[in-house]
Each structure stands twice: as structure tokens, then as C-alpha cells.
C-alpha positions in Angstrom: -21.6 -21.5 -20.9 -23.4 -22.8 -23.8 -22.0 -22.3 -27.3 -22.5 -19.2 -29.2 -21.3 -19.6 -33.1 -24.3 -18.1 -35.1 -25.0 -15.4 -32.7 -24.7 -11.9 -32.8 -23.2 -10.3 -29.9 -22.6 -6.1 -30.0 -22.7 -6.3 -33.9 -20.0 -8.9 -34.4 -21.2 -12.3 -35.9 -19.6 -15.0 -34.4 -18.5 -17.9 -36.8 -15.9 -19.9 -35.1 -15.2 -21.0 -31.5 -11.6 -20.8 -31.0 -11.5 -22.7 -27.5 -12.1 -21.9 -23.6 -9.6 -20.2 -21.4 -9.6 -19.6 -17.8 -11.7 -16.4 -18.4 -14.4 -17.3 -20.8 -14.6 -18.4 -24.3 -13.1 -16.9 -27.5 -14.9 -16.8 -31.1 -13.6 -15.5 -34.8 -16.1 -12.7 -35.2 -16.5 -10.6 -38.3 -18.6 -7.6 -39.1 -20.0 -8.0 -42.6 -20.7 -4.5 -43.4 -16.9 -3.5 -43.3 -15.2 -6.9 -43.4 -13.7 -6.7 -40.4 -13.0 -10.1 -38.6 -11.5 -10.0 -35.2 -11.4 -11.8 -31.5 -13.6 -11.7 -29.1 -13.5 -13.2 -25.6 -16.7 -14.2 -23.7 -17.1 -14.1 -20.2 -20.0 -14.6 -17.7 -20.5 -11.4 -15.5 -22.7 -13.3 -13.1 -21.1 -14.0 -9.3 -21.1 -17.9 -9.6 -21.6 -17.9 -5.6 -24.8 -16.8 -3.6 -23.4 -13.9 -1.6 -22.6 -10.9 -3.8 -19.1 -9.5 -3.5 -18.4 -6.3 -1.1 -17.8 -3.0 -3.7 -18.9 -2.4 -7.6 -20.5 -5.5 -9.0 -18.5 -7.8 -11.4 -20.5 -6.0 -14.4 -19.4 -2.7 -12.9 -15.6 -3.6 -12.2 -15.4 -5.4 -15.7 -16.4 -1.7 -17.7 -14.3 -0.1 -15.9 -11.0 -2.6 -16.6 -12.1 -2.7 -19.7 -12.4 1.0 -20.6 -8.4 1.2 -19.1 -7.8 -2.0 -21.7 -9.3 0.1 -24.7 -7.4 3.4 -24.0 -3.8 1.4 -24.2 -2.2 2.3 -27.8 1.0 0.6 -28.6 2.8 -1.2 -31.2 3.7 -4.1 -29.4 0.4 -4.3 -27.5 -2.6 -6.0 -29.0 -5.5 -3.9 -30.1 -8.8 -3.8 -28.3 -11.2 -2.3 -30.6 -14.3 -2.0 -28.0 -15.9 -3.9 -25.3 -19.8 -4.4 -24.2 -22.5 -5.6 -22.3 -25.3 -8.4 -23.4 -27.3 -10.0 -20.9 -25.5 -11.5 -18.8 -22.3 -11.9 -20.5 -19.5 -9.3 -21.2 -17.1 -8.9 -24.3 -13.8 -7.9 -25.5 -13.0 -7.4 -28.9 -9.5 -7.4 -29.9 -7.1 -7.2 -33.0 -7.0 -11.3 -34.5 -3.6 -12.3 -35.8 -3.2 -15.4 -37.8 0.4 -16.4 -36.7 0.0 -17.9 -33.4 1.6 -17.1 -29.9 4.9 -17.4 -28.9 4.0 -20.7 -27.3 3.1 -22.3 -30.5 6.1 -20.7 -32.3 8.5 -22.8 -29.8 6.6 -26.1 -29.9 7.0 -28.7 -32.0 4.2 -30.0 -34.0 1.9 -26.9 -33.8 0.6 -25.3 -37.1 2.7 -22.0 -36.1 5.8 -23.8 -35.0 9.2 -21.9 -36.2 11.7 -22.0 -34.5 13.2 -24.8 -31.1 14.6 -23.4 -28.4 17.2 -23.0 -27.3 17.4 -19.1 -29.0 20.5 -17.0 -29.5 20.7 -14.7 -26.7 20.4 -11.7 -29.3 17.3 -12.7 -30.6 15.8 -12.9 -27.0 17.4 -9.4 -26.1 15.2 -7.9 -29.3 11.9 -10.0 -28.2 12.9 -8.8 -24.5 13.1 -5.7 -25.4 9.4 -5.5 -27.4 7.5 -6.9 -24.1 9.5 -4.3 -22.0 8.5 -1.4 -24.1 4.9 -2.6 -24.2 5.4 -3.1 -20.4 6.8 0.1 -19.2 3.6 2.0 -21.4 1.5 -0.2 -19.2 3.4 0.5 -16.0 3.4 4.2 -16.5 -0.4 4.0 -16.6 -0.8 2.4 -13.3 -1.8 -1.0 -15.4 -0.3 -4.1 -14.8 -0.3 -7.1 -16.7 0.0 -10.3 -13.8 -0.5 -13.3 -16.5 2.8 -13.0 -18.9 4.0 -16.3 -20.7 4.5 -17.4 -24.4 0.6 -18.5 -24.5 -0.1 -14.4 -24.3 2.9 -13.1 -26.3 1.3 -13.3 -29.4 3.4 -13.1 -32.7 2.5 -10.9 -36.2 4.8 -10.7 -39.1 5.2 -7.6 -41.6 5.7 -7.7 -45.3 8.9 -8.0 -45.2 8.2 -11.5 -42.9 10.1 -9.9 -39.7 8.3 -11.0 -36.7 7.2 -8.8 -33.4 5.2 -9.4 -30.5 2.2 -8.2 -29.2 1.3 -8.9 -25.5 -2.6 -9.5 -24.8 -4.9 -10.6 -22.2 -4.2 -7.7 -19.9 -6.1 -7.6 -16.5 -8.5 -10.1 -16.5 -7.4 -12.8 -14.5 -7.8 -10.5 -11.1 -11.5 -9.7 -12.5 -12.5 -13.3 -12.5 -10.4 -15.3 -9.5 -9.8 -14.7 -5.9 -5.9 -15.5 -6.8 -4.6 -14.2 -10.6 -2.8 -17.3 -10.0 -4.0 -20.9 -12.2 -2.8 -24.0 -12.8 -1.2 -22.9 -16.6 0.2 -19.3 -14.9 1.8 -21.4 -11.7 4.8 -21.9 -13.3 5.7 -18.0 -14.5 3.9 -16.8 -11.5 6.1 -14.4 -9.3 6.5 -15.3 -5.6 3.7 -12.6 -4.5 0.9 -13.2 -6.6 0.6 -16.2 -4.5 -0.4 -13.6 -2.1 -2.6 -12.2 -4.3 0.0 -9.0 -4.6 0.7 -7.7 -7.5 2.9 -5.4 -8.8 5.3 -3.7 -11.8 8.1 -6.5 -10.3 5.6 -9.2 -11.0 5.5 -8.6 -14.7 9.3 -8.4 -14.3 9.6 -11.7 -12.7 7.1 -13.7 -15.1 9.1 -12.1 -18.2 12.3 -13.0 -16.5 10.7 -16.4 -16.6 10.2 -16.8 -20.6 13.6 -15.2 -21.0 15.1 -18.5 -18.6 12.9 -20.2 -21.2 14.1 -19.1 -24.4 17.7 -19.4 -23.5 17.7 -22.4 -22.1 14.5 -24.3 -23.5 12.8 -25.3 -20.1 11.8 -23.7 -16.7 13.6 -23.8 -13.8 10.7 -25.3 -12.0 8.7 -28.3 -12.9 6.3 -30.8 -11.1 2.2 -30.7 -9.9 1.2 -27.2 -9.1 1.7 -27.8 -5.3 5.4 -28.1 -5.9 5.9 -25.7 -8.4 4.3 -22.8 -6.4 6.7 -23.8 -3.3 9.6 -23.7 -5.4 8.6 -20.3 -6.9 8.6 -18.9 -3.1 11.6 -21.0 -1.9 14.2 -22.6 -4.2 16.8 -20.7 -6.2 16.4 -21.3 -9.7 18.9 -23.2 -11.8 21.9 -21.0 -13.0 21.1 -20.9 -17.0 24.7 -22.2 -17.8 23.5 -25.3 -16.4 21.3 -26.1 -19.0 22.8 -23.7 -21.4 27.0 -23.1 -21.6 26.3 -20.9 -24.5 24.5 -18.0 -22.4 27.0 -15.1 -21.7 27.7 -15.5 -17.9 26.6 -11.6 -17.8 23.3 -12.7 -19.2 22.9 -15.2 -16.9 23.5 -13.0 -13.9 20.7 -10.4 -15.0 18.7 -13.0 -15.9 18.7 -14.6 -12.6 18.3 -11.0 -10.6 15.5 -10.4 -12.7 14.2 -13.5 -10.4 15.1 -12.5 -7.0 12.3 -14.1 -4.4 10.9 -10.3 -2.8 10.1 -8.0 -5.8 12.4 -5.2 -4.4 15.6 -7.5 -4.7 15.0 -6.9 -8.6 15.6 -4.6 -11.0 14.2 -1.1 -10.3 12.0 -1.5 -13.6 11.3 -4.0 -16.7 13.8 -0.6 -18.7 16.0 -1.6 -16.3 15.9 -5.1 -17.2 16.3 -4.6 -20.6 19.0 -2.1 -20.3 20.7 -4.2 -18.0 20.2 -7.2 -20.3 21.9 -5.2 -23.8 24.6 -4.1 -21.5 25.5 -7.7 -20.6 25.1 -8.6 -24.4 28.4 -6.6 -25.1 30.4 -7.7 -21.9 29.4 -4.4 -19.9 27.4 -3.4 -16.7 26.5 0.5 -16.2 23.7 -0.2 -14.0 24.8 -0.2 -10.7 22.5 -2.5 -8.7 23.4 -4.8 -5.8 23.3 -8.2 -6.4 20.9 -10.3 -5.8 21.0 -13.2 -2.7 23.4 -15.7 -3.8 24.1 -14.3 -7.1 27.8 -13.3 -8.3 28.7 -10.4 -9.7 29.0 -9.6 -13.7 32.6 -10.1 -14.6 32.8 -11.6 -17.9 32.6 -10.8 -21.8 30.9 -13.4 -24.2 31.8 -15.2 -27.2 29.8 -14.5 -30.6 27.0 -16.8 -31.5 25.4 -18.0 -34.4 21.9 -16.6 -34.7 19.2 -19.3 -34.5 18.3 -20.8 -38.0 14.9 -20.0 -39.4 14.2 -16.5 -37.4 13.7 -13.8 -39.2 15.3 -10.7 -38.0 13.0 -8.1 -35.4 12.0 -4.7 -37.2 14.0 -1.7 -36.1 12.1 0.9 -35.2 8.1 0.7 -33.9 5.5 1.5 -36.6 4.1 5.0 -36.7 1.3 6.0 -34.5 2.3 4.4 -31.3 4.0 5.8 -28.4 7.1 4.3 -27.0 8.9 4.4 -24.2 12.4 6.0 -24.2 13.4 4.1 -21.2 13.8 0.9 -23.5 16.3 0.2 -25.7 14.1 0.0 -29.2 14.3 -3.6 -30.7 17.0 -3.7 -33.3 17.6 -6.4 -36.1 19.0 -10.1 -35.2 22.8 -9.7 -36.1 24.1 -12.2 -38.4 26.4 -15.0 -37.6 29.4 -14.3 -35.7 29.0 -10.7 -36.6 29.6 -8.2 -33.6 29.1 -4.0 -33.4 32.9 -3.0 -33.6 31.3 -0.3 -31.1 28.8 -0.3 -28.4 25.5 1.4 -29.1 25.0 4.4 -27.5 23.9 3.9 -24.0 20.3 5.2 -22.8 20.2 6.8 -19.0 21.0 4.5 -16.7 18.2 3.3 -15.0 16.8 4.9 -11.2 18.6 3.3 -8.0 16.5 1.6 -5.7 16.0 4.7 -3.4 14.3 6.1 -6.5 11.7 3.5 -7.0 10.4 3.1 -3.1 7.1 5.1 -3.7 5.8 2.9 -6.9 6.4 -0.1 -4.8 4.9 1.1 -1.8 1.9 2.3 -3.7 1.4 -1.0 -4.8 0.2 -2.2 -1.7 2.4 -5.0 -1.6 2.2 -6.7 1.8 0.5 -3.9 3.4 1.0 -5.7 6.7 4.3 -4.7 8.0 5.6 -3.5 10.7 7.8 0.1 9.8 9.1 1.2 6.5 12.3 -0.1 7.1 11.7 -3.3 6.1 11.4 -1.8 2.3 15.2 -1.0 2.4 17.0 -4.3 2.6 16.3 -7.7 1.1 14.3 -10.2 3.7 16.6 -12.4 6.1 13.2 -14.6 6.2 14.6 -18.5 6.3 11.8 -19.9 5.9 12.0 -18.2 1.8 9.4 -15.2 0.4 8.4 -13.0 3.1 9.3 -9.4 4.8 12.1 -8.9 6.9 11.2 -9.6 10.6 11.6 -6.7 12.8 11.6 -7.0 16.3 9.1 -5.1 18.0 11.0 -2.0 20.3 10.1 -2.0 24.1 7.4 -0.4 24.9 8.5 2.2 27.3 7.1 2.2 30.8 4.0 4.5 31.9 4.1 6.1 35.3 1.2 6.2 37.1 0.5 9.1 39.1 -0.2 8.5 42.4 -4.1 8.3 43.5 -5.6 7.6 46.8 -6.7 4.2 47.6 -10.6 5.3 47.4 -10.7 6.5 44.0 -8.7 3.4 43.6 -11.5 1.2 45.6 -14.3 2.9 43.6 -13.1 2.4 40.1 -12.4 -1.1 40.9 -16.2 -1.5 42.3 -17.2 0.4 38.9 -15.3 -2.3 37.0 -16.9 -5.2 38.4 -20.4 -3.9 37.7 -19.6 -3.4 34.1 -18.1 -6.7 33.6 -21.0 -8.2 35.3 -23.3 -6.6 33.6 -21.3 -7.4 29.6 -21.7 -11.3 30.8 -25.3 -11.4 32.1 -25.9 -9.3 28.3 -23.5 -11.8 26.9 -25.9 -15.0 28.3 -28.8 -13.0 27.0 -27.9 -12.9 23.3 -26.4 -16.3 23.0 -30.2 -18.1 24.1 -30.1 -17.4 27.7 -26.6 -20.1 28.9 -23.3 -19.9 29.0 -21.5 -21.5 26.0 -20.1 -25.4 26.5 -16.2 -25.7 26.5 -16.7 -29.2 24.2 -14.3 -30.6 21.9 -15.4 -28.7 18.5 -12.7 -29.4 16.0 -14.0 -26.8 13.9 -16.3 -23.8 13.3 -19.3 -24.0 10.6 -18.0 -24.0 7.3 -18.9 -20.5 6.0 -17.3 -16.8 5.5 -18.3 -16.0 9.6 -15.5 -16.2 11.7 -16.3 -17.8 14.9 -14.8 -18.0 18.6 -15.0 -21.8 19.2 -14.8 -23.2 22.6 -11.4 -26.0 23.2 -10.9 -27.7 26.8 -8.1 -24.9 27.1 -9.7 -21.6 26.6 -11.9 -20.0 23.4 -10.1 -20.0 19.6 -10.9 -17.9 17.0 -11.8 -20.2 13.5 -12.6 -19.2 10.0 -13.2 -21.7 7.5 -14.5 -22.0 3.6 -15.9 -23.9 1.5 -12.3 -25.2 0.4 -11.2 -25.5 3.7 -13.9 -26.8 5.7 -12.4 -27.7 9.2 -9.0 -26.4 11.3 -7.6 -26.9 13.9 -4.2 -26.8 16.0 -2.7 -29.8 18.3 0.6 -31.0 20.1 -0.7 -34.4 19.7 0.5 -36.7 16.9 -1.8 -36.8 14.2 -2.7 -40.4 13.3 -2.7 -41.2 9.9 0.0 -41.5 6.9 1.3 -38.0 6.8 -0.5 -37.2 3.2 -3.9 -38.0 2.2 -5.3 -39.7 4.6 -5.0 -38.3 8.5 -7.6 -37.9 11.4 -9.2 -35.0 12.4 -8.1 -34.2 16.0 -11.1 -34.6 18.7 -10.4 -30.7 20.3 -8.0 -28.0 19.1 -5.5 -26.6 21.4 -5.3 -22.7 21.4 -1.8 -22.7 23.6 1.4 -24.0 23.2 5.1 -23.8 24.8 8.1 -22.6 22.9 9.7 -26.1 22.4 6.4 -27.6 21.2 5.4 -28.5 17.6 2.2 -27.0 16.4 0.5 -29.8 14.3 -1.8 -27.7 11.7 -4.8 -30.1 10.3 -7.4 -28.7 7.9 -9.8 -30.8 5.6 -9.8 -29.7 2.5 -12.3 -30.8 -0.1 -10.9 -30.5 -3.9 -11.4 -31.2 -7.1 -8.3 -32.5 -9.8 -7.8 -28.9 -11.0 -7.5 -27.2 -7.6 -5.0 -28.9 -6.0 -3.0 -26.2 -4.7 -3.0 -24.9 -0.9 -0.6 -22.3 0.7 -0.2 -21.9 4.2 1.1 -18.8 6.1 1.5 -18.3 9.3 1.8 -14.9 10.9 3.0 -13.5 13.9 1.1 -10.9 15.4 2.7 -8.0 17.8 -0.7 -5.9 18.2 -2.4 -5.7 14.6 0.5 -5.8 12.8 2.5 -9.0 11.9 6.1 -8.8 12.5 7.3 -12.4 10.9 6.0 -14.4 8.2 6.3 -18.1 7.5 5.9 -20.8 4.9 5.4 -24.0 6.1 5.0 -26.8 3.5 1.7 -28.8 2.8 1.7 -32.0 1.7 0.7 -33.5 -1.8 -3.0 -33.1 -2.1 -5.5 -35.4 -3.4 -8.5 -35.0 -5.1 -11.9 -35.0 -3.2 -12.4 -34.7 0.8 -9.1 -35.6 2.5 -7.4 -34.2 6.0 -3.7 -33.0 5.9 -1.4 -32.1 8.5 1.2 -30.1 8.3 4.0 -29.1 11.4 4.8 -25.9 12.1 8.3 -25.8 14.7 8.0 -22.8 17.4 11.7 -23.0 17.8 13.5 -23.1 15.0 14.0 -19.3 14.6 14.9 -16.5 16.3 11.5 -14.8 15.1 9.4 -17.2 16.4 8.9 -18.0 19.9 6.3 -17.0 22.8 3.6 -14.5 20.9 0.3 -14.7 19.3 0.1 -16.3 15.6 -2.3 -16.7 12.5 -2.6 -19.0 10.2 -4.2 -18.3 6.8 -4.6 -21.7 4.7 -6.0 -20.8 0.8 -6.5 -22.4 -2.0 -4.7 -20.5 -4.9 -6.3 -22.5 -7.7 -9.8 -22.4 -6.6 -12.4 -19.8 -7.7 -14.1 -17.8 -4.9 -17.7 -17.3 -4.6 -16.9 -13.6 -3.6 -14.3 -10.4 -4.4 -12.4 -10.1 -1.1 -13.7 -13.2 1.3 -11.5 -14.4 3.6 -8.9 -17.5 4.2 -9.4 -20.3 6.0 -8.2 -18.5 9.4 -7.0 -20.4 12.8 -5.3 -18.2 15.8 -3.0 -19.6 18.6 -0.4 -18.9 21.4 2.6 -19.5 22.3 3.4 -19.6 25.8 
């Protein structure tokens, strides 16, 4: 997109360019006639891709988030004054504060640096707090946010130089990407959004992430995106006392069930959170939730702490005009040094069980592939890490056939043949008048048409992109070193046996900024998939390279004989459609 300063765009005159995100540019922007400057973002409402996406149009899905965005009125939200339509570019106009994002208030060196982290745990309870209020206002209206982190938790200051937060860029990133997932939102993204799920526990999780943060002055999770997103599905994060000894071990515990791996193994709600989180603040628990996998119980009270140098202290109550929640604990000032309350604070509700929140989570749409309902009630026993509970499919019960006489018997048959005849001679017909070759085609046409393609062994349904252009599945050893730099297998094999492993190989061609692939593989009873794993893809490299990565069919007691599908995407690639499909490869085991 071309630059715009010196244009006017909806009224607003745009005089500075204030840098490119992942979802269009942003420019200062004034209107003369009332002196009124502001923000607006820029974005291109063109499909970058030739095939139009299924549904509204991009133009028609972007008025209609946008017109959600406008309605929301809260003090610790940002403004959107109004959004439009120009050509072929769409814009939101927002509030424009002159203090920076939370980001820049933690980093040293930044014009709007304050403060270094680590912070007192008080002074994150009262931040925590703000983006929980703002949070549950969204959440109540169906709205979820799906990019939180410092960069979008921007800060403004009263008179009186007591800071606040305001959170912003609501919604776009599932406008504008086939995964709300990027390289700079990998490392707060929840577990699901890999999926492209998202949900109320989603925004919990990334908050939870920025709380880990603030207390402890890193993330749990570092390294190249490929790594970071296997750790967010995977690997327990650090306990914060490991970076921290100063966090209350209370804290720590609510902190760390905050980021439980499947979003129902978290707190009911972000109130809940932040409930949970005061509590814990004055050596209490009233919420009764179970604890999360491999997390110990809250036991222990906490020593005062000095507040933070340099912070000033949160406002009180929220400014007039603005809703708020009830369900949150209002932000209160940041106590002094080794000052405590000489009695708790009154204590709001205590927060819905589990039981209570089952219909919000299963309105969602999370995973909308399972099995029963059951699965919903327990946390998953998945080894493999993120994923629903396996559930064993019950024995179908047996049908009795009531006895017929061997003629009607001898004329269905005779029926049967005929039609089958007839489907193949049809069959030759539309193909070009012969039966397909069983050759050794590694892989369908790269494209959005899924394909049965012919293997020595019997036909194999293959879907590729134009990430992933080739797949296929072998018991053979792949040559090649194991990353980079493999060879594409001459024929795929549909069929395997139990003790076999199932080498997965897929070229992928990728550029620097989307090297990120996740692989799942799914087994199938009937339509529905009853198991879900996660094998691990390599390191990826930049431009056209062939992986291969090993998926065991014996390992587990959910996997064995059955049918399976494996869905390879690239999470940090943008699609050229709303809604097209995953690099897709089916096979058996025997």
C-alpha cells in the first residue's frame, strides 16, 4: 500500500504515518474544523488471492466488525469514534493517546519508557484488574479480543499523572488472516488459536501471559516461532518463583491456572481471574476451582513488598460515563511500601463453577469435532499435549437380519451388480473414456481441490496449497538429513500396520516471515475424530524445502488400527481465501 500522508480519507487529513502493522497502516489524522486529531488504521479490503472467499465479502465482514467495535463504551477500552469505506481501502478511527503502550512503558530506551520489570505484584493486580473489566464488557457482548499483549494495552495518564490502560485493536486479526495467530502474537497466543479457535479462555490465557511477564520480566517461552508455538501447546510453563522468589506462591498458582493447555482447565472467566488473583494478594482462596494439571494447591500467605519505584498509583474508581462490570474487582490505588489492609476488602460473589460456564464454551465452537459432550467435563488425558480427551468409540450393537428367501436374496444381488457396473462404465465416461493409472504420484495438483490420487496400494485422498504443495505418507526411510533438505518419496502408501512408523513428508515453500507449520493428525471413527495428535515438525527454512516428520502408530492406547487425517497449515501465512482448507493427506492403519 502506497503512502497516504496528505490525503484525505472520510474527512480526516492525514499528516503523519505512524508505522505498518500486521493489519494495515496507521496515520495521525486531524479534522481541522474542530481540532480534533486522532488514529486511524488503514487497511486494504481487496482479497489478495484470485478466488473470492465463500460468505459476505471482506468489505461486507469488515462493516459489520466494525459497527460491533464502535458500539463498545468503556473506560478502559479505547475509543473508536467511526469507521468507513474509500475505494478500496477501509478505516478505523480511534481515540490517539500520546503515552505509549504498555510495551514501550516496560522497555528500556523507548521515548515512553517508565518503569523495568520486574513489577510489584500489587501494581499488576490493579493493571489486571483494568484489562479484566474491559474484558468481561467485551465478553458479555459476544466480542472477543484474540490479540492481547503489552503492544495493544495502551497507557493514558490523568491530571493527577495516575496511569490506566486502555485495550485496542479489537477483532481484526481474524478479518485479515486465515490464523489470528502472527509471528509478534506467537508468543501470548493461547494453545487453540493455533487451531484457529477462539474463545473468552483465549483472552484469559494471553492476559495470563503479560501478567507472567510483569512479575517476572520475561515469558515462559522463547525461541523461532516454530518452537514457541510447540511449547505453547506442549510444555508447562516455568513456575514464576523461578525467575521471581518475590511472587506470593498464591499468585503464582493462579497465575499458572490462568495458563492451563485446554481452555476449560482455566478459570471459569477473566472476573474469575481477577478475583482469584486479589484473593491470593491477601493469603486467601474463596474460589473453589480444581487445580490445574501439575499445579499445587494455594497454601501460603505473602510477605509485604515494596511498590515498584517510579509508578504512579492506578485511579480508584472508573470515570463517569462508562459501564463496568461488577464481576471485577474495580482497580484500587498502588499501596505504599510495606503497607498492608489491616482487613480484607470486602469480597465480590465468588465466581460460577465450571458446571456454570459449559454453554458459553460450547457456544464458542471450540473444537466442534468431538465425539460426545462428555469430553467437555474433564481435563484431556491427550499425551501427546493440547487436544480433547479421546473417547473410545462404544460397540456398535449387532443388527438382526430377518430371515429372507434365498431368491429375493439372488435377485437383489443381480440388482447390485448391474448398478455397480453401470457407476464404473459412467465413471470411465467422465474421466476421458479409461480407467485411471495406479502410478507413483507423490502428490495431487497444488490447489484448494482435493483429489483421490492413485498409490501402487490402493487410491489416497490428497489436498494440498499453495504453502504446502506436495504430501505424502511412507514406511520407507526418507533419505535426506532430517531438516531441510529430504527427498520426496517416489509413491505414497495409503496402508500401514500397527507397529509401523508413518513417515509424513510435505514440501513446503516459505518465505522468512512464515516459518511456522502445525501438524495434526486425526483419528476418524465415522465423521467424527475421536483422538487428536501433535507430532513435531522440524526447523523450517526459508524457500522450497521437503520435511519429514514421524508419526508412531503405537505409542498410545488411542492410536492403533483405524482411519486417520492429517491436516499440515501454515499458521503464519496469509490465505488467499476466508475458510480454504489445509494441506490434507488420509491413511489406514491395518
Amino acid at each position: 500500500m502506497a503512502r497516504l500522508e496528505g490525503q484525505t480519507i472520510g474527512g480526516w487529513h492525514l499528516q503523519n504515518y505512524l508505522g505498518a502493522g500486521e493489519h494495515g497502516e496507521v496515520y495521525l489524522v486531524e479534522q481541522a474544523a474542530v481540532q480534533k486529531r486522532a488514529v486511524m488504521r488503514i487497511v486494504q479490503l481487496r482479497s489478495p488471492g484470485p478466488q473470492a472467499p465463500a460468505g459476505p465479502s471482506l468489505a461486507g465482514r469488515f462493516s459489520q466488525e466494525a459497527q460491533r467495535l464502535v458500539e463498545l463504551r468503556h473506560q478502559y477500552i479505547l475509543p473508536l469514534y467511526e469507521y468507513g469505506q474509500q475505494n478500496d481501502l477501509g478505516y478505523l478511527v480511534a481515540a490517539y493517546t500520546s503515552d505509549g503502550s504498555l510495551q514501550d512503558a516496560f522497555t528500556p530506551g523507548r521515548p515512553s519508557f517508565r518503569f523495568g520489570l520486574p513489577l510489584d505484584p500489587r501494581i499488576v493486580g490493579s493493571l489486571l484488574n483494568q484489562v479484566c473489566a474491559a474484558l468481561t464488557y467485551a465478553h458479555e457482548r459476544n466480542l472477543f479480543h484474540g490479540n492481547i499483549k503489552p503492544a495493544n494495552l495502551l497507557i493514558s495518564t490523568d491530571a493527577g499523572g495516575n496511569l490506566s490502560l486502555l485495550l485496542s485493536d479489537f477483532g481484526l486479526s481474524r478479518l485479515f488472516a486465515s490464523s489470528p495467530v502472527t509471528a509478534s502474537t506467537v508468543f501470548y497466543a493461547a494453545p487453540e488459536l493455533f487451531y484457529n479457535q477462539l474463545t473468552a479462555a483465549s483472552d484469559q490465557y494471553s492476559l495470563a501471559m503479560v501478567v507472567y511477564q510483569l512479575l517476572t520480566g520475561r515469558l515462559p517461552f522463547g525461541g523461532e516461532s516454530q518452537q514457541v508455538m510447540q511449547q505453547q501447546m506442549q510444555a508447562p510453563p516455568t513456575p514464576l518463583r523461578s525467575f521471581n522468589p518475590n511472587v506470593p506462591p498464591m499468585v503464582e498458582t493462579v497465575v499458572l491456572h490462568a495458563l492451563a493447555k485446554h481452555p476449560i482447565t482455566r478459570w471459569p472467566s477473566v472476573a474469575a481471574f481477577a478475583l482469584a488473583y486479589q484473593e491470593a494478594l491477601i493469603g486467601r482462596s474463596s474460589v473453589s476451582q480444581p487445580a490445574g494439571p501439575g499445579y499445587a494447591a494455594m497454601s501460603a500467605a505473602w510477605p509485604a513488598q515494596p511498590a515498584a519505584p517510579g509508578y504512579a498509583a492506578m485511579p480508584a474508581q472508573p470515570a463517569a460515563g462508562y459501564p463496568q462490570s461488577a464481576a471485577v474487582p474495580a482497580p484500587v490505588p498502588v499501596p505504599v511500601a510495606q503497607q498492608r489492609p489491616a482487613t480484607p476488602p470486602p469480597r465480590p460473589a465468588p465466581a460460577p463453577a465450571f458446571s456454570q460456564q459449559q454453554a458459553a464454551v460450547t457456544a464458542s465452537g471450540w473444537n466442534p469435532e468431538r465425539a460426545n459432550e462428555d469430553w467437555m467435563r474433564e481435563p484431556p488425558t491427550n499425551p501427546q499435549g493440547y487436544g480433547p480427551r479421546p473417547v473410545e468409540a462404544a460397540p456398535a450393537a449387532p443388527q438382526v437380519v430377518p430371515p429372507r428367501s434365498k431368491k429375493l436374496w439372488f435377485a437383489l444381488g443381480g440388482v447390485s451388480l448391474v448398478a455397480v457396473a453401470l457407476a464404473v462404465v459412467l465413471i470411465i465416461v467422465l474421466v476421458g473414456g479409461k480407467p485411471a493409472q495406479t502410478g507413483a504420484i507423490p502428490g495431487a495438483t497444488p490447489g484448494r481441490t482435493a483429489a483421490v490420487t492413485p498409490t501402487p496400494t490402493g487410491p489416497q485422498m490428497i489436498l494440498t496449497d499453495q504453502f504446502v504443495t506436495a504430501i505424502a505418507t511412507t514406511a520407507d526411510t526418507v533419505a535426506g538429513d532430517g531438516e531441510c533438505d529430504n527427498t520426496f518419496p517416489t509413491a505414497s502408501t495409503p496402508e500401514f500396520q500397527t507397529n509401523d512408523t508413518v513417515m509424513i513428508v510435505y514440501t513446503a515453500n516459505l518465505t522468512d516471515n512464515q516459518l511456522g507449520l502445525i501438524i495434526r493428525v486425526n483419528k476418524i471413527v465415522g465423521k467424527q475424530s475421536v483422538a487428536m495428535f501433535s507430532p513435531v515438525p522440524p526447523l523450517l527454512c526459508a524457500g522450497e524445502h521437503t520435511y519429514v516428520t514421524p508419526f508412531h502408530t503405537n505409542d498410545d492406547t488411542q492410536k492403533g488400527f483405524g482411519t486417520y487425517r492429517v491436516q499440515i497449515a501454515c499458521f503464519l501465512c496469509r490465505d488467499t481465501g476466508a475458510g480454504a482448507p489445509d494441506a490434507t493427506i488420509f491413511f489406514k492403519v491395518n
